[in-house]
C-alpha positions as CSV (number, residue, x, y, z in Angstrom):
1,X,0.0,0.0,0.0
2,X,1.8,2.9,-1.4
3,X,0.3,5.9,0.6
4,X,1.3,5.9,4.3
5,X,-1.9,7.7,6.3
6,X,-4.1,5.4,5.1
7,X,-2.3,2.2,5.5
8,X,-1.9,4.2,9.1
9,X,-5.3,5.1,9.3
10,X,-6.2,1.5,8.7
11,X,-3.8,-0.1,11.4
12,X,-5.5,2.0,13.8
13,X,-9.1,1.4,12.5
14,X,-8.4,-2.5,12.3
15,X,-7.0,-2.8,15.7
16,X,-10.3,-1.1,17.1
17,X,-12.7,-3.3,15.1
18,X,-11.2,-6.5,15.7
19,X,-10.7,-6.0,18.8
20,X,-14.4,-5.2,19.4
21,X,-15.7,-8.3,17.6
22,X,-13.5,-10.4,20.5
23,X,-14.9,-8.1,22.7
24,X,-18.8,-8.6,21.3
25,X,-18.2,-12.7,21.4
26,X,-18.4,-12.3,25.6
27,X,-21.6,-10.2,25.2
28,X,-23.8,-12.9,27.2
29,X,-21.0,-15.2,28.9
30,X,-19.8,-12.8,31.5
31,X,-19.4,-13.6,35.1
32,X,-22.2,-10.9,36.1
33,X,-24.7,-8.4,34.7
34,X,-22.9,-5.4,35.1
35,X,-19.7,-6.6,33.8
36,X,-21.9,-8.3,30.3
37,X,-22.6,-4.4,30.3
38,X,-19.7,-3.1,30.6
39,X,-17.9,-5.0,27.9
40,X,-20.6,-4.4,25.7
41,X,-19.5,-0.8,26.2
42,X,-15.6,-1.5,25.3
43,X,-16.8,-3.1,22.2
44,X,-19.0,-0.4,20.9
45,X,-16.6,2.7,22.1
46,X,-13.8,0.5,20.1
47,X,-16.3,0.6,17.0
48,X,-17.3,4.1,17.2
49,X,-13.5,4.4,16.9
50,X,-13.2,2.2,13.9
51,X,-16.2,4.1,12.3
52,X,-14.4,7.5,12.4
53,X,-10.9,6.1,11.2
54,X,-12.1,3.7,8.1
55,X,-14.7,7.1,7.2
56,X,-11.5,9.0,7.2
57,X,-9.6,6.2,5.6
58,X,-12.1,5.8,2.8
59,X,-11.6,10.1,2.0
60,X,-7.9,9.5,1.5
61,X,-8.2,6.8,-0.2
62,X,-10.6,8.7,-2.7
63,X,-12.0,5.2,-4.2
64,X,-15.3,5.7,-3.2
65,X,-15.0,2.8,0.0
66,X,-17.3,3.7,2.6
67,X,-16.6,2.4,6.5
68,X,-18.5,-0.6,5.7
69,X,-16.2,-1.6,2.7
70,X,-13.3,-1.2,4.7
71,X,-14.6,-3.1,7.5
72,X,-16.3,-6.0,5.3
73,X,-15.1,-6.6,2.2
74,X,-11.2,-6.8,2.7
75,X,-9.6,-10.2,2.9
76,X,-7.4,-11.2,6.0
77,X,-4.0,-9.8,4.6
78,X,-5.6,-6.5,3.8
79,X,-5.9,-6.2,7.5
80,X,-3.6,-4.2,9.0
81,X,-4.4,-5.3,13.0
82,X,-1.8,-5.8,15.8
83,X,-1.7,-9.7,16.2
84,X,-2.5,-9.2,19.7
85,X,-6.0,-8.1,19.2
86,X,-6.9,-11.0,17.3
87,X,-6.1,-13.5,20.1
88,X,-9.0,-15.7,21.5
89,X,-10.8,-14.4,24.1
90,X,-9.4,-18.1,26.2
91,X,-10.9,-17.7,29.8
92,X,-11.2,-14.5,31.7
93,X,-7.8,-14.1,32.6
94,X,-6.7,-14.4,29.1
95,X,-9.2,-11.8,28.2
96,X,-8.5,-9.4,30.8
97,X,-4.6,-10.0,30.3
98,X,-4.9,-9.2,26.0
99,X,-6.9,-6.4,27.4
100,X,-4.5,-4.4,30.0
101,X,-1.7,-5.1,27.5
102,X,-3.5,-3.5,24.4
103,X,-5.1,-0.8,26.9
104,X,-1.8,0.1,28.0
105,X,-0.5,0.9,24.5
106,X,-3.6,2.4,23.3
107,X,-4.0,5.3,25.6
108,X,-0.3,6.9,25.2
109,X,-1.0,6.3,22.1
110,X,-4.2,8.4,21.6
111,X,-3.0,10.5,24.2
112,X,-0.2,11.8,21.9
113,X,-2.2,11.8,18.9
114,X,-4.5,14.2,20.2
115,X,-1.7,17.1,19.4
116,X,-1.2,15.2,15.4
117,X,-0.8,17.8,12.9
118,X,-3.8,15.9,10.8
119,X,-6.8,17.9,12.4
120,X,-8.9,14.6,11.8
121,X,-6.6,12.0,13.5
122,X,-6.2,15.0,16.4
123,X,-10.0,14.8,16.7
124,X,-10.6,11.7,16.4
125,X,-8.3,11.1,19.0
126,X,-9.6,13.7,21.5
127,X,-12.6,11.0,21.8
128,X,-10.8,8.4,22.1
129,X,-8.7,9.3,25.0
130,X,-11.3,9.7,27.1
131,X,-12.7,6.2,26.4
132,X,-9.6,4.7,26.1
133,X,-9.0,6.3,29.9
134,X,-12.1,4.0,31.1
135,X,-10.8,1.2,29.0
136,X,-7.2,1.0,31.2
137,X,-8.6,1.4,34.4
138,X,-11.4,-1.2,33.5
139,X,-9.1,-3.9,32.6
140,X,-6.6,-2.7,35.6
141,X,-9.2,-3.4,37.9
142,X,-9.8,-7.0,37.0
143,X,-5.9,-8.2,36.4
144,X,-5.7,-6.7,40.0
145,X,-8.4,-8.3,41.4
146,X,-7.4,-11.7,39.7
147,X,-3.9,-12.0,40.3
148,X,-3.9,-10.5,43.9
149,X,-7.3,-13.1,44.5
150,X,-7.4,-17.0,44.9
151,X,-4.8,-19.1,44.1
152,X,-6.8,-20.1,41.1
153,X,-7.6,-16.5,39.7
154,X,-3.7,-15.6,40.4
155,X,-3.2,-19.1,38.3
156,X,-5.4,-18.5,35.8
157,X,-4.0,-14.8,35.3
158,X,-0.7,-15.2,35.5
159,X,-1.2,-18.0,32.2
160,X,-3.4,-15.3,30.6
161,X,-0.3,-13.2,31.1
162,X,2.0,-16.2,30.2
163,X,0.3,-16.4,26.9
164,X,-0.3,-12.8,25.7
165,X,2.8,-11.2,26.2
166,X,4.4,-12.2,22.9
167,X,2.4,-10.8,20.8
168,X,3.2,-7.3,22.7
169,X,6.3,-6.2,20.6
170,X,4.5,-5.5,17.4
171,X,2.7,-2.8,19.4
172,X,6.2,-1.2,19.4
173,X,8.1,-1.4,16.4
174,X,7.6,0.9,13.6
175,X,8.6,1.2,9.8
176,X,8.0,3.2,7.1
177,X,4.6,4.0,7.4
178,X,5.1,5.7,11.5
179,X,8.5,7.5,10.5
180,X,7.2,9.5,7.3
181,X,4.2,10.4,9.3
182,X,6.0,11.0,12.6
183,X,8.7,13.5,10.4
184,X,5.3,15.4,9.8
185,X,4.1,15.6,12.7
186,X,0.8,13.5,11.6
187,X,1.5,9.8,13.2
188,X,3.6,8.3,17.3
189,X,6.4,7.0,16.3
190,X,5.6,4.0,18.3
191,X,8.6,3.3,19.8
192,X,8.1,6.0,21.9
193,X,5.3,4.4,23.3
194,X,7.3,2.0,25.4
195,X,8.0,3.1,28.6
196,X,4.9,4.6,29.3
197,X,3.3,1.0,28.6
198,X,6.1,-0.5,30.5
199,X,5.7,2.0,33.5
200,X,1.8,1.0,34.1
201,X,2.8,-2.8,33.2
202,X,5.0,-2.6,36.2
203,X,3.2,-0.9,38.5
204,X,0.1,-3.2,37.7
205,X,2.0,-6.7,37.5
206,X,2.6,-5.4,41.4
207,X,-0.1,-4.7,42.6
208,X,-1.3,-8.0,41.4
209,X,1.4,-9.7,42.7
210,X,2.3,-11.2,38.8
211,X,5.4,-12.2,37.6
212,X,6.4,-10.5,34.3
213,X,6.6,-13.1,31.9
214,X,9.8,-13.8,29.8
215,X,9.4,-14.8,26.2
216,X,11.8,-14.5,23.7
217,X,9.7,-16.1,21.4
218,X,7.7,-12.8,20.2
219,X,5.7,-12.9,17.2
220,X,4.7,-10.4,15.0
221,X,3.9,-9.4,11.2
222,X,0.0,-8.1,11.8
223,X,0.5,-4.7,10.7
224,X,2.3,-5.9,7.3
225,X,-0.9,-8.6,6.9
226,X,0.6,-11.3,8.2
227,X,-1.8,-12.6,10.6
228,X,-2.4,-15.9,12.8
229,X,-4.6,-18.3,12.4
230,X,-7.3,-16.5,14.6
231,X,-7.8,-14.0,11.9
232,X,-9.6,-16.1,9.4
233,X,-12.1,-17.5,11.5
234,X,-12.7,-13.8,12.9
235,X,-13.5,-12.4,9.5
236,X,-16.2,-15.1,8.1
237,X,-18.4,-14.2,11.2
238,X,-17.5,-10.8,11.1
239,X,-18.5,-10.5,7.2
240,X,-20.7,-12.6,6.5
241,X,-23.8,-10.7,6.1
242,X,-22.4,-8.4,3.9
243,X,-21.1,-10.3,1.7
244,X,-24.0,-13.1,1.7
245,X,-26.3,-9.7,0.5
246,X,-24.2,-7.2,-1.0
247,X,-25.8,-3.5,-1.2
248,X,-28.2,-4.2,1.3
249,X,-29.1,-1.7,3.7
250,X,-31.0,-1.7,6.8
């Protein structure tokens, strides 16, 4: 993809919507009524995002795609998603562990791009921030209340941990794409983004009495297409209607 804001725009849209359709797979199976609610609310904040992003996305792109294009008619290595927010919800500490460690990225990350020199991204990510505050602190509350629980919630989050962390790199390492943007003032250059994630992993992984896990073993390649397995078996449910009855409208 030869034009860097909208491959960017598209990384940041796709984490947001496939993120939300792992979210919107819990709707029904949480472990009460108020927390079905509230991650109903993460996965339709997470949308709302995606919605702005693939509107903008489509503009650039000056094809004529609307959101819905964007969102239902690419294949999987047209996607453009962190490989950590396609992971399998597992059980909740697996959720809850994907979530803090995609939460703790995505606010910096918002945060700074509420001063990009694109007035769109900026504004888009003025929302954001404010959900994406919520978002943190949500998911901080359960990895604390898990790991610093039982013995079986600590056991069950510390493997939630165990098996989320090495997909975390990719949230970090940039290429062409960030450092034309970031020269202009328009994108993060993501690196940047590290130690403020690594400061509230810390401070959390404490709290919860966690071990930080150590995997050298990271695996990456979602924001170049290149996805897991998880992917295509997102995208069929995700798409189906759309593509079973193209054009149609509600």
């Amino acid at each position: 993809m030869s034009d860097p804001l909208l491959t960017y725009l598209l990384r940041l849209g796709d984490d947001s919507l496939i993120l939300a359709q792992r979210l919107g797979e819990l709707v029904s199976h949480q472990p009460d009524l108020e927390e079905d609610i509230a991650v109903a609310n993460l996965a339709l904040d997470l949308i709302g995002q995606a919605r702005a992003l693939y509107a903008y996305a489509g503009e650039v792109e000056g094809r004529g795609r609307t959101e819905d294009d964007l969102a239902f008619l690419r294949d999987e290595r047209e996607f453009f998603n962190a490989v950590l927010c396609e992971q399998p919800n597992g059980d909740f500490g697996q959720t809850m562990a994907r979530q803090l460690l995609f939460d703790a990225y995505r606010l910096p990350l918002m945060d700074a791009l509420t001063a990009s020199a694109d007035e769109t991204i900026s504004g888009v990510a003025g929302k954001a921030v404010k959900e994406c505050r919520y978002h943190l602190q949500h998911s901080i509350t359960w990895v604390v209340r898990l790991g610093d629980g039982t013995e079986e919630s600590h056991r069950r989050m510390q493997a939630g941990l165990d098996a989320m962390w090495r997909f975390t790199d990719e949230l970090f390492t940039g290429d062409e794409v960030e450092a034309t943007l970031a020269a202009s003032g328009i994108a993060v250059d993501p690196s940047s983004l590290r130690d403020p994630w690594e400061a509230t992993i810390k401070e959390v992984l404490a709290r919860a009495t966690l071990e930080r896990p150590v995997d050298p073993r990271q695996r990456g390649g979602g924001r170049q297409g290149m996805h897991s397995e998880h992917l295509g078996h997102i995208l069929p449910e995700m798409q189906f209607l759309q593509r079973a009855y193209p054009g149609q409208s509600w």
